[in-house]
C-alpha positions as CSV (number, residue, x, y, z in Angstrom):
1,X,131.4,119.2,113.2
2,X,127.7,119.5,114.0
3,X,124.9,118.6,112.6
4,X,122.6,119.8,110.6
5,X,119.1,118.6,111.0
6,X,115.8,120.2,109.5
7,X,112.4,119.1,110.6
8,X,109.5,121.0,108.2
9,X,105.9,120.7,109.1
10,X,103.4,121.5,106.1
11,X,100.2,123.3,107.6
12,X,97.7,121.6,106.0
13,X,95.5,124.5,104.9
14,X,96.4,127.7,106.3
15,X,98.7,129.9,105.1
16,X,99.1,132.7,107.5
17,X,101.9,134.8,107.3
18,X,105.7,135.5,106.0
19,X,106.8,133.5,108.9
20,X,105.4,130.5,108.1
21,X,106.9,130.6,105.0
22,X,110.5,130.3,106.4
23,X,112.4,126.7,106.8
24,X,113.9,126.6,110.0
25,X,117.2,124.7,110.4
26,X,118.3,123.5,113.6
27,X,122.0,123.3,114.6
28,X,122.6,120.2,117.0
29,X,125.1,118.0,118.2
30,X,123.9,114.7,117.3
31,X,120.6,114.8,118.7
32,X,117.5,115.1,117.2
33,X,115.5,118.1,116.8
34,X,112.8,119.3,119.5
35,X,109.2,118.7,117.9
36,X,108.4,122.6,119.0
37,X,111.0,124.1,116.9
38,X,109.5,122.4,113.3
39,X,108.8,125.2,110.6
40,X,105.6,125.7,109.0
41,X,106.5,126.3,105.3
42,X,105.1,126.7,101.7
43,X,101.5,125.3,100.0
44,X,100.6,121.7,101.1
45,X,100.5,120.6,97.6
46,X,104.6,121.6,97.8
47,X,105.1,118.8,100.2
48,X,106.8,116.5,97.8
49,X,109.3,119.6,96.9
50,X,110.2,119.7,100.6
51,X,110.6,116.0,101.1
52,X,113.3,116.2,98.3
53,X,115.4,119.4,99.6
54,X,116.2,117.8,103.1
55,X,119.0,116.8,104.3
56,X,120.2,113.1,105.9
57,X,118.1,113.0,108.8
58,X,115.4,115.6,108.0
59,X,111.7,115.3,108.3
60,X,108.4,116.6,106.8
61,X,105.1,116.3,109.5
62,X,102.0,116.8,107.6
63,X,99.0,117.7,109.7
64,X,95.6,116.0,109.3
65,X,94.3,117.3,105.8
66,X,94.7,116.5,101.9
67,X,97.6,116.7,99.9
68,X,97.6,116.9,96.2
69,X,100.2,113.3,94.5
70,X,101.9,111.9,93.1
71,X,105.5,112.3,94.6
72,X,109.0,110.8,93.9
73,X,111.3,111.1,96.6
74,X,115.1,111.0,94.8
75,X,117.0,112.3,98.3
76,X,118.3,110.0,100.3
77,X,119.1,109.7,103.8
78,X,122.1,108.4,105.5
79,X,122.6,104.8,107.8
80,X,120.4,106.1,111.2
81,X,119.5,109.3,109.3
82,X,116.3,108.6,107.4
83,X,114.8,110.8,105.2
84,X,111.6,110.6,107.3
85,X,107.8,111.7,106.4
86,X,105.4,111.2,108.7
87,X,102.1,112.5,109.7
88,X,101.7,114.2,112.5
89,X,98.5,113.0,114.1
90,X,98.5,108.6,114.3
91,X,94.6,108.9,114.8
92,X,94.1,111.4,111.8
93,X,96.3,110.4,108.9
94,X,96.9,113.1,106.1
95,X,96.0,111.8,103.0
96,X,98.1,111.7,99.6
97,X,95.2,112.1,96.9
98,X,96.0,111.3,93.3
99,X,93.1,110.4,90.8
100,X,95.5,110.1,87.8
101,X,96.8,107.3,85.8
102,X,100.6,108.1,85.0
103,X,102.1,107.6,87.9
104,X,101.7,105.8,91.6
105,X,101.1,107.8,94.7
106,X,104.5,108.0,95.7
107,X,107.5,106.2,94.0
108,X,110.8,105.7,96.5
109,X,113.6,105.7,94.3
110,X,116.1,106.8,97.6
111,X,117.7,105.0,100.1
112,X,117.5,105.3,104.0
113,X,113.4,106.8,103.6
114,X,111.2,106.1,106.0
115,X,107.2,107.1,105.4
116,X,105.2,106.8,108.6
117,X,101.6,107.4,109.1
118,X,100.1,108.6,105.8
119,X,96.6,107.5,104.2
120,X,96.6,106.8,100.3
121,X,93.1,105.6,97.6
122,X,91.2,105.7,96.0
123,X,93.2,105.1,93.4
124,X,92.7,103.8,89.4
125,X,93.0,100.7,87.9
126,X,97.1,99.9,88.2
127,X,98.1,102.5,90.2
128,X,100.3,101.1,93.4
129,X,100.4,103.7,96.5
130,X,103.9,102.9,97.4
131,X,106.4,101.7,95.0
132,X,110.0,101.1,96.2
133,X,113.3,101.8,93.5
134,X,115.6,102.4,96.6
135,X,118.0,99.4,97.8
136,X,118.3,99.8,101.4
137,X,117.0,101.2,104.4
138,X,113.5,101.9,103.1
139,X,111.1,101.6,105.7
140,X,106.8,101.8,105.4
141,X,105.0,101.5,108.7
142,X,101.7,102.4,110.0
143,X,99.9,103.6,106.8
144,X,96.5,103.1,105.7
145,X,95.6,102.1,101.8
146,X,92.4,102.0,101.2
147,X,90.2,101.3,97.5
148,X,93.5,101.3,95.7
149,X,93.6,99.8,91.9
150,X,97.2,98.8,92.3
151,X,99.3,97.6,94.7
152,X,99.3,98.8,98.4
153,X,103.2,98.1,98.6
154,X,105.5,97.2,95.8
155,X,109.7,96.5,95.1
156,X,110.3,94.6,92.2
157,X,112.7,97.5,90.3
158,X,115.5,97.0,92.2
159,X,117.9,94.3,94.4
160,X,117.0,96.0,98.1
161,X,118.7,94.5,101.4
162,X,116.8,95.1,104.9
163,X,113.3,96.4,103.7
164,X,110.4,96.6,106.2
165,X,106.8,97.2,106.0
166,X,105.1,97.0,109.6
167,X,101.8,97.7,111.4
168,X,100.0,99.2,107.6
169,X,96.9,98.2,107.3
170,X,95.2,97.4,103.8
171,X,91.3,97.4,102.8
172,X,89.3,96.6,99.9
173,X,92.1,96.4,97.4
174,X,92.1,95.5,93.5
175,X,95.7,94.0,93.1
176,X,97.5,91.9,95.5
177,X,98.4,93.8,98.2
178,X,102.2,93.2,98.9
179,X,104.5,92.0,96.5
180,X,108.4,91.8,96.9
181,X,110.7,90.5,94.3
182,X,111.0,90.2,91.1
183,X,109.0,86.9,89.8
184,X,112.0,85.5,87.8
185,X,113.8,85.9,90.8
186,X,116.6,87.3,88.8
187,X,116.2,90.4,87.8
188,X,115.7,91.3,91.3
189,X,115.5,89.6,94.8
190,X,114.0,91.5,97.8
191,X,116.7,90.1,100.5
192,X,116.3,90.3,105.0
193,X,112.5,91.9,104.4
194,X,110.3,92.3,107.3
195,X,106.8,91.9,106.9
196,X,105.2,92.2,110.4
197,X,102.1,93.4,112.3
198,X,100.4,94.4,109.0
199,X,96.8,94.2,108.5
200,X,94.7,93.3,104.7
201,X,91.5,92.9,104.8
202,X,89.5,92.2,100.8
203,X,91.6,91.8,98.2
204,X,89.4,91.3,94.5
205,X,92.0,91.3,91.9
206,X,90.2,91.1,88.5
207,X,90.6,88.0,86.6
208,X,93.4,86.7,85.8
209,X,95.0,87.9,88.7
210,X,95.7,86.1,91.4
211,X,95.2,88.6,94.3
212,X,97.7,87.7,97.3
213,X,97.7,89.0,100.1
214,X,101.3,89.2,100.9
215,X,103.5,87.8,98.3
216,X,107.0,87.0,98.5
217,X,108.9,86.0,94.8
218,X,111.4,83.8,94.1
219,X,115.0,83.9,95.4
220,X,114.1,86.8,97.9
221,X,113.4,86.2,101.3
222,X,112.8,87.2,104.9
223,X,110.7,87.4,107.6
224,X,106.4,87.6,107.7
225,X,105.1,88.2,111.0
226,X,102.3,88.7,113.2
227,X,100.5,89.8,110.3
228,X,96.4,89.3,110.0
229,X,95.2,88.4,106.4
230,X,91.8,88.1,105.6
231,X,89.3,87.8,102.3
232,X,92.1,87.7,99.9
233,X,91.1,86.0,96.3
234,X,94.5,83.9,96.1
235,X,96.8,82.9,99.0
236,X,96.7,85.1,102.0
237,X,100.4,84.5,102.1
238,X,102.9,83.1,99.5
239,X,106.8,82.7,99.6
240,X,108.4,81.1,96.4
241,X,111.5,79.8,98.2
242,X,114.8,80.6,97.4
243,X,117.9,79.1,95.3
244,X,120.5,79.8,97.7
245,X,120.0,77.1,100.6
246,X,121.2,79.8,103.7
247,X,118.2,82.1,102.4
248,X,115.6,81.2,104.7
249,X,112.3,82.7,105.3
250,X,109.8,82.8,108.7
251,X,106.2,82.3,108.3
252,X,105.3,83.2,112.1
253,X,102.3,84.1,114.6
254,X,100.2,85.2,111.2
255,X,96.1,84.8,111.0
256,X,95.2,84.0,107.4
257,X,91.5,83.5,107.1
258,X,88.5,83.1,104.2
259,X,90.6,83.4,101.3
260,X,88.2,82.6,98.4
261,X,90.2,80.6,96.0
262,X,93.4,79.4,97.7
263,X,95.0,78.4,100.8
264,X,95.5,80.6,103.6
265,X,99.4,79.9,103.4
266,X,101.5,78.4,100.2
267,X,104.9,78.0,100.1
268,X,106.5,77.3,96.5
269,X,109.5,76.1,97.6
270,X,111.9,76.5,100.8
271,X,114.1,76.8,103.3
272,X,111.0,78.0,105.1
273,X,109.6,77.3,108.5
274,X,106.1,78.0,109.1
275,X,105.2,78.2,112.9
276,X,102.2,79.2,115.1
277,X,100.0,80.4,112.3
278,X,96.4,80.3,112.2
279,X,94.3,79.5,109.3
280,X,90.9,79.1,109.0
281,X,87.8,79.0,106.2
282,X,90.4,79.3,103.3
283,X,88.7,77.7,100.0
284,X,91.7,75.0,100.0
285,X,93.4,74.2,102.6
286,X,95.4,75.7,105.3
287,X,98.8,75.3,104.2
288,X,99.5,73.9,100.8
289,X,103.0,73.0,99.9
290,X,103.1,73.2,96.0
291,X,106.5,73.0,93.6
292,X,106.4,76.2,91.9
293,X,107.4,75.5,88.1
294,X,108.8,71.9,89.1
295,X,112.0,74.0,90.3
296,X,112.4,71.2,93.0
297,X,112.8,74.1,95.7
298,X,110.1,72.3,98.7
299,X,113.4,71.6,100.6
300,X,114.2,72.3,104.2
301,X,110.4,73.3,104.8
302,X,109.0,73.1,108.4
303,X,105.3,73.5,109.6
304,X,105.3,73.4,113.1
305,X,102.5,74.3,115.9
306,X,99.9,75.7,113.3
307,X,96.6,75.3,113.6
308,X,94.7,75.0,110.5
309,X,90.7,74.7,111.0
310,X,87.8,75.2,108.9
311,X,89.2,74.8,105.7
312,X,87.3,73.8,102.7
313,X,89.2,71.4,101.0
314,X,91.7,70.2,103.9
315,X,93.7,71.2,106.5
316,X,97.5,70.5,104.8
317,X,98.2,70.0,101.2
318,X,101.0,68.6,99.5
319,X,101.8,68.5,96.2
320,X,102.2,65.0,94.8
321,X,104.1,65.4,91.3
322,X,107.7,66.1,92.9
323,X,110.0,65.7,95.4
324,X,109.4,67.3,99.1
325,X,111.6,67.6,102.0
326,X,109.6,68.7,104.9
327,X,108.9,68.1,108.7
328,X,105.1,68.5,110.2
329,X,105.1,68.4,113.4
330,X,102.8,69.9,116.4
331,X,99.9,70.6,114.2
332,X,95.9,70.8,115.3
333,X,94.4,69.9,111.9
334,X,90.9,70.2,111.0
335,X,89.6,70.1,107.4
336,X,85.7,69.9,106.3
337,X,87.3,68.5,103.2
338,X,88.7,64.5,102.5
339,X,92.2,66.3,101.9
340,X,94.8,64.4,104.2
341,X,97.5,65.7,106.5
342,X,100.0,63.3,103.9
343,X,99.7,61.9,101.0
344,X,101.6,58.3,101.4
345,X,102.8,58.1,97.3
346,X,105.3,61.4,98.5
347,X,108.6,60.5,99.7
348,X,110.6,63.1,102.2
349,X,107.6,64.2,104.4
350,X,108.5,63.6,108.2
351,X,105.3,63.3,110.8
352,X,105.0,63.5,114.2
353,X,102.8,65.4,117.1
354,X,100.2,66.0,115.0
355,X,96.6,65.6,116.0
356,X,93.4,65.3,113.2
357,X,90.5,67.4,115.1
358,X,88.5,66.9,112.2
359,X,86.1,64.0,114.4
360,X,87.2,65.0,117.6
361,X,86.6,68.3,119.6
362,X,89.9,70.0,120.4
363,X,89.1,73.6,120.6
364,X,87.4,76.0,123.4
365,X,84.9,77.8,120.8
366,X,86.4,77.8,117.4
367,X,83.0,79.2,116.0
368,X,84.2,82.4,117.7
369,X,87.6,81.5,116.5
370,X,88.7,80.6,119.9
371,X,91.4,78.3,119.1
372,X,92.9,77.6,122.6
373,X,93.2,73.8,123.6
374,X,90.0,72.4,125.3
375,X,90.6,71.7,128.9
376,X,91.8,67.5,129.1
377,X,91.3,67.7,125.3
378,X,93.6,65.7,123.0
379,X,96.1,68.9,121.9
380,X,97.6,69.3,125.6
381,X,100.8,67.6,125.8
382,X,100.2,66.1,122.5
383,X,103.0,67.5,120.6
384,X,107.0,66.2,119.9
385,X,109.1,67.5,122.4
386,X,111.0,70.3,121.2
387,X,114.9,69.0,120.1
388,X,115.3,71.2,117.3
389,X,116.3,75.2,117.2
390,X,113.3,76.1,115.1
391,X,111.0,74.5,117.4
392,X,109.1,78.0,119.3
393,X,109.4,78.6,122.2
394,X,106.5,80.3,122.5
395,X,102.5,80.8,120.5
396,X,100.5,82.6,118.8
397,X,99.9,85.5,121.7
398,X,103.6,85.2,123.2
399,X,102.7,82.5,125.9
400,X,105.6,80.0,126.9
401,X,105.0,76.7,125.3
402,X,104.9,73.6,128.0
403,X,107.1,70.4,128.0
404,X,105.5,68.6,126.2
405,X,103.6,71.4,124.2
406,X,100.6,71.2,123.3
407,X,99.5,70.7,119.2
408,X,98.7,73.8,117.6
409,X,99.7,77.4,117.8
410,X,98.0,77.9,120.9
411,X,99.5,76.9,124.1
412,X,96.8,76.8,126.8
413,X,93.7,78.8,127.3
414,X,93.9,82.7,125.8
415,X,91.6,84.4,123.7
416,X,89.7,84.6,120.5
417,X,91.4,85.9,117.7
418,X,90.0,88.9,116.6
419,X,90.1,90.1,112.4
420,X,92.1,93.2,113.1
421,X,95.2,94.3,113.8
422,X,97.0,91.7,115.9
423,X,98.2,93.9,118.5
């Protein structure tokens, strides 16, 4: 039986004719529509009516332009048939305008939607652009949130398997600007996420809130990725840990940087491995290990290859009121603080490979945040020679490691890292 696929794209602000009024559906056989054959349909302030009368596998494009929020998408897609809207220029996002205060910007309570490309904010206080009902298959990539009062990205209504968030890009927020989960971590549990490539630059959550810059709840889990965090108020990025030993999350190849109050990474609890990470001028330390409500959770963590520099209070923190089951290994430490890479009183905290840069230059130009090993300095070759799986097998920018590797999350000589977009 073929299938029937429908592809609208909303003309910003011309309204032309008859014709462009008509929806245009496309009988194929399986494969996807030609971009030339999209319809040009209705007001641009009907977009949100049009993103709910598609079928599994339809689009909405939106040219460059305004268009008038909030929206709730209730249709679903279908396994490999999104619900898809996207804009239709990457370089001139349209932009989803809502100055009110009784809704967000766009609520997702479907399944199998992907939003691609849009611009949301200003928004008022509490007001989140994207909040997420659906439970699987809803997918957020390369939008732009800017000025918002709420969250940038939120699920915490809802158990959702296999949610990802990838290459967005977050400035000058007032709430923490991802949150997954549900903080009980039982009325919901955000399960397989993947948080990669994202950008957040100045978060300044009002007091009392904390203002993360990714935050990851109790019991859910997943992978955070490649992602560049910088200026938040609390911890660039925070994972509560999980219950359920097989639930494991990645902490991998991020840049966490000037947070004002925290550390550029906290975990709560594990099974977590936290690999070739960066983190440098956070207000603590670099990565702080801390028992989240004495839930006795820091079990099966790993911290492996970072390098943590610059950090005001010290380079890795531990809490010392509980019990801790973690392996540091391969770590460039730096720390203008006294903190300590261990605290001696803690029982469960393996060591090895590590090297304390804090009296000892280690790094090319790390006041241009050049953290590549100094040539014949003491990170090459320093590190424990890899015997376990979660032991990388390659950096920071995707550069083989050696044998022996070197300490930190940088192999040999690359680049700068830049506060932007990673790639």
């Amino acid at each position: 039986m073929p299938t029937m696929v429908r592809v609208t794209r909303i003309r910003g602000f011309s309204f032309g004719s008859v014709r462009r009024a008509l929806v245009l559906v496309v009988i194929l056989c399986g494969t996807p529509p030609a971009r030339g054959t999209a319809a040009e349909i209705g007001h641009p302030n009907d977009f949100c009516a049009q993103i709910n009368a598609l079928p599994p596998g339809g689009e909405v494009v939106l040219p460059p332009g305004e268009y008038r929020g909030p929206c709730t998408i209730r249709t679903s897609g279908l396994p490999g048939r999104p619900i898809v809207v996207r804009g239709q220029t990457p370089t001139q996002r349209p932009r989803i305008v809502y100055d009110g205060s009784r809704s967000n910007v766009i609520d997702v309570k479907a399944d199998h939607v992907t939003i691609r490309g849009l611009a949301f904010g200003p928004t008022q206080a509490n007001i989140d652009g994207i909040r997420i009902f659906g439970r699987e298959g809803v997918i957020v990539e390369e939008c732009e949130f800017s000025g918002l009062g709420g969250i940038a990205i939120v699920a915490n209504h809802h158990s959702s398997h296999g949610l990802v968030v990838r290459r967005n890009v977050v400035r000058n927020s007032d709430a923490t600007a991802m949150y997954f989960g549900c903080h009980d971590g039982v009325d919901c549990v955000a399960e397989a996420l993947l948080i990669e490539g994202n950008y957040i630059h100045t978060v300044r959550a009002p007091d009392p809130q904390i203002g993360y810059g990714i935050q990851v709840k109790l019991n859910s889990w997943g992978v955070v990725r490649d992602n560049v965090v910088v200026a938040t108020k609390g911890p660039g990025i925070m994972v509560y840990g999980a219950i359920n030993a097989e639930h494991a999350s990645l902490i991998e190849g991020n840049l966490t940087a000037d947070s004002l109050r925290s550390s550029g990474i906290v975990a709560g609890g594990g099974p977590v491995t936290i690999r070739n990470n960066i983190a440098t001028g956070n207000a603590v330390a670099g990565v702080g290990l801390e028992d989240y409500g004495r839930r006795g959770l820091l079990r099966g963590v790993i911290v492996v290859h970072n390098t943590l520099y610059g950090n005001d209070n010290g380079h890795f923190m531990v809490a010392r009121d509980g019990g801790v089951d973690a392996t540091v290994v391969n770590n460039a430490l730096h720390g203008k603080g006294t903190g300590a890479i261990a605290v001696p009183s803690v029982p469960g905290l393996r060591l090895g490979g590590n090297v304390n840069c804090s009296r000892v230059a280690c790094f090319v130009n790390p006041g241009d945040r050049d953290f590549s090993p100094l040539p014949g300095g003491p990170l090459i070759g320093a590190g424990v020679v890899p015997s376990e799986p979660w032991f990388p097998s390659f950096d920071f920018f995707g550069v083989r490691r050696m044998y022996p590797p070197s300490a930190g999350a940088v192999e040999i000589h690359g680049r700068p890292v830049r506060i932007g977009p990673k790639f």
